[in-house]
C-alpha positions as CSV (number, residue, x, y, z in Angstrom):
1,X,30.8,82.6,-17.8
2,X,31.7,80.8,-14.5
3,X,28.6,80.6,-13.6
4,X,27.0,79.7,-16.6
5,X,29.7,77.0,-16.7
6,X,28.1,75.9,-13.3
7,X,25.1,75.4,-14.2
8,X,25.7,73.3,-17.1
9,X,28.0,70.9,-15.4
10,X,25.8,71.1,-12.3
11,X,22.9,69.8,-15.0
12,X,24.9,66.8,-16.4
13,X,25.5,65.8,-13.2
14,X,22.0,65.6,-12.3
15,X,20.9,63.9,-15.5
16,X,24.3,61.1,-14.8
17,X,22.7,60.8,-11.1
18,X,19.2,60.9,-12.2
19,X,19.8,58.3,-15.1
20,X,22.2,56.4,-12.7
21,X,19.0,56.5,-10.0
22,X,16.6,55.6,-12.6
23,X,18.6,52.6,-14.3
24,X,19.2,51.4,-10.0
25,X,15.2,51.4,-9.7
26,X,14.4,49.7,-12.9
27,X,17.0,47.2,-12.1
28,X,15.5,46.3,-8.1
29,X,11.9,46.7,-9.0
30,X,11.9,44.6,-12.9
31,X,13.7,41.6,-10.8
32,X,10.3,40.7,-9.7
33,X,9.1,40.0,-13.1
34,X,12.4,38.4,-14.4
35,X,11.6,35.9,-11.8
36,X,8.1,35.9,-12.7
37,X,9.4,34.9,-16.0
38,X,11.3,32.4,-14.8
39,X,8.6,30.8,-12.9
40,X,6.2,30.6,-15.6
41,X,9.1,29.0,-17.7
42,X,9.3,26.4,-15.4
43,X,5.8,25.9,-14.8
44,X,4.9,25.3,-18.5
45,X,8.7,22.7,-18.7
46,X,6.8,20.5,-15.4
47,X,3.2,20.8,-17.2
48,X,4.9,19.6,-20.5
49,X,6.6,17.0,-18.4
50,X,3.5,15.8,-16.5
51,X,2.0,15.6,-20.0
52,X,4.9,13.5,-21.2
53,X,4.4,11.2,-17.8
54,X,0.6,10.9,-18.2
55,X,1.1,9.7,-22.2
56,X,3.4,7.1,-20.8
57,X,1.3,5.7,-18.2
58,X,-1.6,5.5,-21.0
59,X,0.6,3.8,-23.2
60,X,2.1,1.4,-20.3
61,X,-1.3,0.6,-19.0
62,X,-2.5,-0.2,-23.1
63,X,0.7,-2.2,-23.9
64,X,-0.4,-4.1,-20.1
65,X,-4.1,-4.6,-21.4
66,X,-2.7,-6.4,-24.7
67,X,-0.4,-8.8,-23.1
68,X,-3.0,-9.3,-20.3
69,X,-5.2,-10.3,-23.5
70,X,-2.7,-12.4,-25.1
71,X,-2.4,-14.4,-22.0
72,X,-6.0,-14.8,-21.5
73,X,-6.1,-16.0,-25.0
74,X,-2.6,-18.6,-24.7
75,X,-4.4,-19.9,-21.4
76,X,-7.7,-20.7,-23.1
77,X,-5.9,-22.6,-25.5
78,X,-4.0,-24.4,-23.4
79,X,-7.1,-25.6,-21.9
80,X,-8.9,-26.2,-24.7
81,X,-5.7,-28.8,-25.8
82,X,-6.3,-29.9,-22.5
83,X,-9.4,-30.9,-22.7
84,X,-9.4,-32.3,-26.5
85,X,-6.2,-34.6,-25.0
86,X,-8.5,-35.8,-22.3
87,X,-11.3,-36.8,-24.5
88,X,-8.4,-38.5,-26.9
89,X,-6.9,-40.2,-24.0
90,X,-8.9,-40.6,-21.5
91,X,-10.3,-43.9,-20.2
92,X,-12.9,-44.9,-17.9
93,X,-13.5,-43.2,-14.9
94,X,-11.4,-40.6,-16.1
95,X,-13.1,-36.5,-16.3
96,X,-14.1,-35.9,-19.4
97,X,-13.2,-32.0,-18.6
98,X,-10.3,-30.4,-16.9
99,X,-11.2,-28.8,-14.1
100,X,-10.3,-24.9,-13.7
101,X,-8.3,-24.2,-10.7
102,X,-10.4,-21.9,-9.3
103,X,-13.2,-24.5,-8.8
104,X,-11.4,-26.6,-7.5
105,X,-13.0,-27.9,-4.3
106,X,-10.8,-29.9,-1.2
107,X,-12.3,-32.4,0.9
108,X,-12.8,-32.4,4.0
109,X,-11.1,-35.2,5.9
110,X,-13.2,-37.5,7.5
111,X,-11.4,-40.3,9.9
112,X,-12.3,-43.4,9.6
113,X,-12.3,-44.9,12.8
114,X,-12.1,-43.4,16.6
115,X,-8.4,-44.0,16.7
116,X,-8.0,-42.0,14.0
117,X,-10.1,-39.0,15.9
118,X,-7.7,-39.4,19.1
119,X,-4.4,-38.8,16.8
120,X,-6.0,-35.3,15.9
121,X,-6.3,-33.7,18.9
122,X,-6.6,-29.9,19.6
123,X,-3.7,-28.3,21.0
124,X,-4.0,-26.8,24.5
125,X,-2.3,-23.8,26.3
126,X,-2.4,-25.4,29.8
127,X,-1.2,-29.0,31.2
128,X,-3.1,-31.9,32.7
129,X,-3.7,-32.5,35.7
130,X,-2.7,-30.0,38.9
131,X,1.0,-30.3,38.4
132,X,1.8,-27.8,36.5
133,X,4.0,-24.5,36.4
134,X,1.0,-22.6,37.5
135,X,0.1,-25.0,40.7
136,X,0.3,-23.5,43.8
137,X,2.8,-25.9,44.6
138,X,5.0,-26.1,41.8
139,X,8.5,-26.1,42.8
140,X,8.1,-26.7,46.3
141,X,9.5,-30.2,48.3
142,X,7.6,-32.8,49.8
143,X,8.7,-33.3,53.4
144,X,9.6,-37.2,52.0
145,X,12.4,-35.6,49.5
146,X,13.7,-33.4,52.2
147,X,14.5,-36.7,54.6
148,X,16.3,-38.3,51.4
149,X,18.6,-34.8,51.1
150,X,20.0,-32.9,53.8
151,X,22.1,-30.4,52.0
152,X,20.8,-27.7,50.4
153,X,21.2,-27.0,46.6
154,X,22.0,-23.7,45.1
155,X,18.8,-21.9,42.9
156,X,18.1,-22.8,39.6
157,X,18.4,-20.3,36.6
């Protein structure tokens, strides 16, 4: 009987191990689709959130259309009191219609006189004459200022 005894324990502890073997290998080799899952779960929340962004921008860009509408609208009729108030109290001389601002038109200026053109002049990058900081001679004495001062004076900064 001992060895009969054996064998049966030595068979539930091959179907513990085995089951314990199988329920280790479904465990390491079903996390794969576990995350799978959890991927496509989170794919299908951002393409339900992309769809929730996309109606709002419609609905943003609708709601901008009819107050872009309503403005065209309130600024036609501001210019259609306009002009009605012009015609009512206008005198001579006067438009009869209000221009638009984008026709407006700016005119040149045109001087007068010649003393006029010689107060507009064009600015310059350079100085007149041959005196200036790029002369060859800039910064240097004449041998008349060096009679007048003997001592010499410390460079400027």
């Amino acid at each position: 009987m001992e060895a009969s005894n054996i064998n049966v324990i030595l068979a539930a502890a091959c179907l513990i191990a085995g089951i314990g073997i199988g329920a280790l290998g479904y465990h390491l080799l079903n996390g794969g689709a576990r995350n799978a899952q959890k991927l496509r779960q989170r794919l299908t929340e951002r393409e339900r959130q992309i769809a929730e962004w996309k109606d709002g921008v419609d609905e943003h860009f609708t709601q901008m259309d009819t107050l872009i509408q309503r403005l065209l609208e309130g600024g036609q009729n501001l210019r259609q009191q306009l002009d009605e108030s012009a015609k009512r109290l206008g005198r001579e001389g006067t438009p009869n219609k209000v221009t638009p601002p984008g026709n407006l038109q700016i005119n040149s200026l045109t001087p007068s006189d010649d003393a006029a053109q010689e107060d507009l002049k064009i600015p310059r990058d350079y100085a007149d004459g041959n005196s200036g900081t790029l002369s060859e001679n800039y910064g240097l004495r004449k041998e008349d200022e060096d009679d007048e001062e003997a001592a010499p004076r410390p460079p400027r900064y």
